[in-house]
C-alpha positions, 0 to 999 in steps of 0.5 A, spaced: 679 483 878 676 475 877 670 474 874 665 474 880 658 470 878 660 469 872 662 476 871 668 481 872 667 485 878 667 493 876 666 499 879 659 499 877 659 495 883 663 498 888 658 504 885 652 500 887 655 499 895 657 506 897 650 509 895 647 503 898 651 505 905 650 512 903 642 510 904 642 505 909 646 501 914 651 503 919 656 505 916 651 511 913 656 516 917 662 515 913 658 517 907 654 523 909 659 528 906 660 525 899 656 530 893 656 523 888 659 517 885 660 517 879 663 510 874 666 514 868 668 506 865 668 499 868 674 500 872 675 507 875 670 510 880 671 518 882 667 520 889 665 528 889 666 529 896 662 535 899 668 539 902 675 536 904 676 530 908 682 526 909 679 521 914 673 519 908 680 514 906 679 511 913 673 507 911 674 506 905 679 501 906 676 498 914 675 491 913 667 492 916 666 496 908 666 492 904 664 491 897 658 486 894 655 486 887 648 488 886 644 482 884 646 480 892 642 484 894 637 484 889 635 477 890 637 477 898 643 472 898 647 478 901 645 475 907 647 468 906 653 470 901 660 471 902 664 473 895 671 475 896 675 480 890 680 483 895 688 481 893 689 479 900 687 473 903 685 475 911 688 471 917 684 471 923 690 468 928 692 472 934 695 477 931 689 477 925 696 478 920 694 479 912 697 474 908 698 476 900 696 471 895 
């Protein structure tokens, strides 16, 4: 990924967002069934669910789940700031098409 605040944006950081999700928020039910994150180096993160569950994919991927560095949070810009890491450019027409950069 491209640096983010000077740095690279790693698994440490999605790590981060769904424990973060799993503890609080509205999107705490996606979480319920997931026994652990782990980050086993800066670009791979393995989730450990509970039990099977295909449709975990689904939220994963929503636009509504989206994925912040910690020091956001840590200094409360989160809720002032907008960073965007995802390879795609969203284009909210009439028909909210994706357009790839």
């Amino acid at each position: 990924m491209k640096p983010l605040n000077g740095r690279a944006f790693t698994a440490a950081d999605v790590k981060f967002t769904f424990e973060r999700y799993q503890r609080e928020g509205v999107n705490t039910r996606y979480f319920v069934n997931v026994a652990a994150f782990e980050t086993p180096d800066p670009l791979t993160l393995k989730v450990t669910m509970k039990k099977p569950m295909a449709d975990f994919l689904v939220p994963l991927g929503s636009f509504y789940t989206t994925l912040h560095p910690k020091e956001l949070v840590d200094d409360g810009r989160i809720e002032k700031t907008g960073v965007e890491t995802q390879p795609l450019r969203r284009s909210f027409d009439h028909e909210c098409s994706c357009a790839a950069r």
